[in-house]
N, C-alpha and C positions, 0 to 999 in steps of 0.2 A: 337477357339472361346474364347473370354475374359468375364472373371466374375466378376458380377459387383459388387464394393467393399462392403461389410459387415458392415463397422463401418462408422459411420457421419463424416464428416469433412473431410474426405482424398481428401489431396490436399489443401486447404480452413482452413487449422487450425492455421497459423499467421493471418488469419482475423478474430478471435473468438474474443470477448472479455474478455474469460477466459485467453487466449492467452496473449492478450494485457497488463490485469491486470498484472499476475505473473512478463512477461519480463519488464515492467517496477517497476514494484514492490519488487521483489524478493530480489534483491542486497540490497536495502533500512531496507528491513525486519532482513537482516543478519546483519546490519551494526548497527540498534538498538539492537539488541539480543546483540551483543558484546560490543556495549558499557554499555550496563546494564538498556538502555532507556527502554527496554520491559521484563519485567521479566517472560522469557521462554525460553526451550528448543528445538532445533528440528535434533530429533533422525536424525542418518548417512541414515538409508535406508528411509527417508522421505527427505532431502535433495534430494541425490540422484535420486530419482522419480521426485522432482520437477526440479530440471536442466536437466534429460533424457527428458520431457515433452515439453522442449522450444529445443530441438533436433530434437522430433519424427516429424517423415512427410516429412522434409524439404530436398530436393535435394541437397544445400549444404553441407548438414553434412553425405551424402552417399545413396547410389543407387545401385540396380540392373537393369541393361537394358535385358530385356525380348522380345522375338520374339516368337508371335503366330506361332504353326508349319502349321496349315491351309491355312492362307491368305498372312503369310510371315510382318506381320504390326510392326513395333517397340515398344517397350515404355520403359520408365525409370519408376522405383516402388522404391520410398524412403524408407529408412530403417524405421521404426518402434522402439521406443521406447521398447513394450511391456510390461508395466506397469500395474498393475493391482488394480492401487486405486488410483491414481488421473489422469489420461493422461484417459479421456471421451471415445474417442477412440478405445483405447489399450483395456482397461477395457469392451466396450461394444463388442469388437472382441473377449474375453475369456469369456465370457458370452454367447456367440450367439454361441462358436465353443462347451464348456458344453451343450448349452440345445440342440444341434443338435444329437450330441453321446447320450444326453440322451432319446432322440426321436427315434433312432435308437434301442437302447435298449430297451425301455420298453415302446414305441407307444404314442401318443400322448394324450390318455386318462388318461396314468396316471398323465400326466403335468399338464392338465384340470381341476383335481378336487378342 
């Protein structure tokens, strides 16, 4: 039996507009930082996060092909990013797999208050 995904966008994340902006955007942004048009920095592991982002999801850039043992059904499951501050996604999958351990642990009352 398959379960159904945890974070928004899988599958559907070059059709975001968040999406959209960055890949079109991004090179541009780099291209004023160096030439001194924008007077800013952007730290190595914010870089990084923002080109793993226009990667995650996407069947081109990698895949696992996974077979239900029940029904025998195929699917391809795109690698993931696993970002955890800018990739929407990424970030709401480690947040959702926290508050479930933490649910387990210490019951849902104490999330509540």
């Amino acid at each position: 039996m398959w379960l159904r995904p945890s974070a928004p966008f899988k599958g559907q994340r070059e059709t975001t507009a968040l999406y959209e902006v960055v890949k079109d955007n991004l090179e541009t942004l780099y291209g004023a930082i160096g030439d001194g048009a924008i007077a800013a920095r952007i730290p190595k592991h914010a870089r990084k996060e923002l080109e793993a982002y226009l990667d995650c999801g996407l069947l081109c850039r990698g895949f696992a092909r996974l077979k239900c043992e029940d029904c025998g059904e195929k699917r391809l499951v795109a690698f993931s990013c696993k970002g955890r501050g800018f990739c929407p996604s990424c970030t709401f999958s480690v947040h959702n797999r926290v508050y479930v351990r933490a649910e387990e642990s210490w019951g849902l009352e104490a999330l509540v208050r």
